[in-house]
NUTI-840054 format. One record per residue (C-alpha): residue in three letters; z, x, y negated. Coordinates in pm, whole numbers, padded with zeros to 5 digits, always signed. Last residue first. Layout:
% NUTI-840054
AlaZXY
...
END
This chain:
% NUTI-840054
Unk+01241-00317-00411
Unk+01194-00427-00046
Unk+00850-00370+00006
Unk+00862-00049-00146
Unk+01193+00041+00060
Unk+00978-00014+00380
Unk+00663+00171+00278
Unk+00933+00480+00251
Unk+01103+00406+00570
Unk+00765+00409+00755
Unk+00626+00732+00593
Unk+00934+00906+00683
Unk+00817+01061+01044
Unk+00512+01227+00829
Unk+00733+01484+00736
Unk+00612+01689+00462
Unk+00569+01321+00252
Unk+00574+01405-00110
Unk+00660+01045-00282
Unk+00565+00937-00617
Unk+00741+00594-00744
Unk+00555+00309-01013
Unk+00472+00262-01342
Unk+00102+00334-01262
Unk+00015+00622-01510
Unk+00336+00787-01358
Unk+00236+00706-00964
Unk-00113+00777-01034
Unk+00000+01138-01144
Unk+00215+01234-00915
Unk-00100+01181-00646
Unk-00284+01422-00874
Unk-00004+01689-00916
Unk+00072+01707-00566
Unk-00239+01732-00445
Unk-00101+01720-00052
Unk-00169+02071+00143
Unk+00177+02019+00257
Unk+00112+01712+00390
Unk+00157+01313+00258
Unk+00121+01221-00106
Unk+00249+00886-00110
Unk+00210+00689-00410
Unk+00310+00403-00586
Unk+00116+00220-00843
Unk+00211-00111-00983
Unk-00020-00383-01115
Unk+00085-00534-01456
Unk-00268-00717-01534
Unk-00338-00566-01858
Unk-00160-00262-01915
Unk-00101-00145-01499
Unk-00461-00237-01390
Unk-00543-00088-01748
Unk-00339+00264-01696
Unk-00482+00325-01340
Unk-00839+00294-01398
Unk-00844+00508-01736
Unk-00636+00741-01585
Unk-00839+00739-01286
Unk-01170+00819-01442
Unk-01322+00957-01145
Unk-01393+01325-00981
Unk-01349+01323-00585
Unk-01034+01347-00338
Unk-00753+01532-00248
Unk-00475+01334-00257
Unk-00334+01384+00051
Unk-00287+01002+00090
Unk-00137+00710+00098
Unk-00187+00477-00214
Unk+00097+00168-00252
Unk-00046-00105-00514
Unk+00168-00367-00626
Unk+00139-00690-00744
Unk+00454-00929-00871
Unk+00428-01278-00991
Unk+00148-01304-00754
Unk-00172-01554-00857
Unk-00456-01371-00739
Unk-00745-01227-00944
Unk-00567-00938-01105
Unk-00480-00803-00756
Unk-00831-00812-00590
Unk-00985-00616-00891
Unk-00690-00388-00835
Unk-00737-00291-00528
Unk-01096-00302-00511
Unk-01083-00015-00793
Unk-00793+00201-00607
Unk-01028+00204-00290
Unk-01298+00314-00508
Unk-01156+00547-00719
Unk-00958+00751-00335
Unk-01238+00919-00252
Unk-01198+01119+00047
Unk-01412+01271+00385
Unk-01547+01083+00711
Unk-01339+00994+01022
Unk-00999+00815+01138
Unk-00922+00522+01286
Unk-00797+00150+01182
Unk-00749-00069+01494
Unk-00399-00117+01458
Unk-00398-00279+01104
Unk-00624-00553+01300
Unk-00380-00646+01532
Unk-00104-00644+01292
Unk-00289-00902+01084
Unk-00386-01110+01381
Unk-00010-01144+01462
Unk+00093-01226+01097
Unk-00104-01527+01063
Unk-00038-01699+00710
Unk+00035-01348+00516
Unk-00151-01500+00256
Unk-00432-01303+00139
Unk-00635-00968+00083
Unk-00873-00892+00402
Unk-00720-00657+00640
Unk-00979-00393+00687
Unk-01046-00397+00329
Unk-01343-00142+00230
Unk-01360+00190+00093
Unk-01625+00491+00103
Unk-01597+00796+00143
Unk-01235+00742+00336
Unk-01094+00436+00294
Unk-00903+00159+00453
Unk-00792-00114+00235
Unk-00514-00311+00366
Unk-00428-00656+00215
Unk-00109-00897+00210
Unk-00025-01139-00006
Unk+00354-01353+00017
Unk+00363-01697+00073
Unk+00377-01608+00443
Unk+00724-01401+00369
Unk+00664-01004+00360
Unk+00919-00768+00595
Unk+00734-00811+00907
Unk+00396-00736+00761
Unk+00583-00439+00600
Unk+00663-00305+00958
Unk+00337-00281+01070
Unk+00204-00088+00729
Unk+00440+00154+00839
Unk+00347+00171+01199
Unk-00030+00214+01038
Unk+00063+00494+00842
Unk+00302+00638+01127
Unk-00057+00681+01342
Unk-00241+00807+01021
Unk-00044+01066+00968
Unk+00029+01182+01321
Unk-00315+01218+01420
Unk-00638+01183+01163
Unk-00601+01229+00823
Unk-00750+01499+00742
Unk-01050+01308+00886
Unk-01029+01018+00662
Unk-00820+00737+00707
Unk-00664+00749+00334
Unk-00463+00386+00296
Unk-00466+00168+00032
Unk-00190-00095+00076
Unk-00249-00407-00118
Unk+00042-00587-00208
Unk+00110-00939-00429
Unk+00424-01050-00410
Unk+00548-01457-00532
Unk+00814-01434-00675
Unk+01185-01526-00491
Unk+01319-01884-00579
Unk+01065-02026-00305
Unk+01295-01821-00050
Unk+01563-02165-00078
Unk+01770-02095+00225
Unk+01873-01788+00245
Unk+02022-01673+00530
Unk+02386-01509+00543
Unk+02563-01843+00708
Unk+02955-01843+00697
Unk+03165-02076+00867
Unk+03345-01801+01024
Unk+03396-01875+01375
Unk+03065-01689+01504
END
């Protein structure tokens, strides 16, 4: 308290602009633990993004859709609220929620955009090299993903990561899921 020394910065508009979308598995395999520390995780990144920073959350399970519509993180409260009603049910395919991902990414304006997948991995047939590769080629959208559970498709979820540019995680203890989404935001 003496020190005239202040550790904030001031001037955040120096710091690009971040585009995330968090695609998150809530299907039944799913349901519990996972999910639960999914959703704390997601709660903690809200509180780590600036409001000039964008924020969405696509739930999906069979089919996907945003739960947390991608934007501005202008009202974090209602954000939070919402991320805490996601539950469980219904099987996987993660092409979709990847696809509105990235369509939503290319269209905004964020110096950076980033994708982070949760999931086991297992999911249906698609063209997700193809997918993954141009999002990252044309509109330089990062992949990471999370494969979470011992039955995890390792390979698969490995996979996006490396055809996305971005970091592969094998979750065994869902307890880490929040640190991970953490350093993701921060890096």
């Amino acid at each position: 308290a003496a020190l005239p020394v202040d550790m904030d910065i001031e001037d955040k508009t120096r710091f690009p602009k971040l585009g995330m979308i968090h695609a998150i598995d809530k299907s039944c395999s799913m349901s519990g633990d996972p999910l639960m520390l999914a959703k704390e995780a997601a709660l903690q990144t809200v509180e780590l993004l600036s409001p000039r920073d964008m924020l969405g959350v696509i739930g999906f399970d069979a089919a996907a859709s945003f739960i947390v519509p991608f934007a501005p993180l202008d009202d974090k409260a209602h954000v939070n609220e919402t991320i805490a009603s996601i539950r469980a049910g219904g099987g996987t395919d993660i092409y979709p929620a990847l696809e509105r991902s990235f369509d939503a990414l290319a269209k905004s304006d964020a110096a950076l955009r980033h994708v982070i997948l949760l999931s086991d991995g297992v999911t249906g047939d698609g063209a997700f090299q193809g997918l993954i590769s141009r999002a990252h080629t044309r509109d330089q959208i990062t992949v990471t993903s999370i494969a979470i559970g011992g039955h995890a498709d390792r390979q698969t979820m490995e996979q996006f990561a490396r055809w996305g540019n971005g970091n592969y995680y094998l979750v065994t203890d869902p307890s880490a899921i929040p640190a991970i989404f953490t350093r993701e935001t921060l890096l």
